[in-house]
C-alpha positions in Angstrom: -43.9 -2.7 -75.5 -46.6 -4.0 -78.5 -47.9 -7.1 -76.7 -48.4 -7.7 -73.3 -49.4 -10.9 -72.6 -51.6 -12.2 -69.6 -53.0 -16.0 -70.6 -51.6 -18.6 -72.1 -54.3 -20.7 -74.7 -52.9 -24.5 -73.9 -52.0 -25.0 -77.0 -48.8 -22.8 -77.6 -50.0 -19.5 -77.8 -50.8 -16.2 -75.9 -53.4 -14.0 -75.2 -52.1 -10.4 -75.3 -53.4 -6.5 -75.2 -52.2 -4.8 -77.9 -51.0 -1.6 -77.1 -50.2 -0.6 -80.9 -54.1 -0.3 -80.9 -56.5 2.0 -79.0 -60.4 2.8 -79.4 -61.3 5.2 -76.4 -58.7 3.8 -74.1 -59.5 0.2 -74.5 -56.8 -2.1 -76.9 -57.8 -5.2 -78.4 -56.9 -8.7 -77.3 -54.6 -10.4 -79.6 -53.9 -14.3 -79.9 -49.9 -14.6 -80.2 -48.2 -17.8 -81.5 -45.1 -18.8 -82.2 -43.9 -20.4 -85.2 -40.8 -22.6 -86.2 -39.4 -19.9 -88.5 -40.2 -16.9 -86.1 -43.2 -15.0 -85.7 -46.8 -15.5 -86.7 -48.8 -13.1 -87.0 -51.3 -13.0 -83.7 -54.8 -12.3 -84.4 -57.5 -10.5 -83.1 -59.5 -12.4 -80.4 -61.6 -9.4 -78.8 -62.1 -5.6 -79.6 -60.7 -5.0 -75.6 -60.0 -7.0 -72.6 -63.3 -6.4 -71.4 -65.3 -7.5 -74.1 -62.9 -11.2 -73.6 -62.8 -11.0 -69.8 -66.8 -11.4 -70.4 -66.7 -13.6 -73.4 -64.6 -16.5 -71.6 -66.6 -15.5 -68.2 -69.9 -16.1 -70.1 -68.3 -19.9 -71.9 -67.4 -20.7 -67.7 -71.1 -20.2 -66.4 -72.5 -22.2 -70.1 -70.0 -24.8 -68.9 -71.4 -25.2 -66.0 -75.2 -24.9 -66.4 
């Protein structure tokens, strides 16, 4: 397994850990979309799930202030 995903974006892609990658334990966050031809490359959205978790956690509360 390279990608496990655990959000979908809205718009056609997913968010994923990459498992291919690890910096003390913690794998970065991939975004993962699909093409017509195949695959697209995903890219990088956050160095680890944590640093997302908080990111997206942080754009919730800014929302709502």
């Amino acid at each position: 397994i390279t990608y496990i995903a655990f959000a979908f974006d809205g718009a056609g892609g997913y968010f994923c850990i990459d498992t291919r990658e690890s910096n003390n334990g913690l794998c970065p966050v991939v975004l993962w979309v699909m093409d017509g031809d195949g695959e697209q490359q995903p890219e990088r959205a956050a160095e680890s799930f944590e640093s997302f978790f908080l990111l997206r956690l942080k754009e919730q509360i800014d929302k709502m202030l």
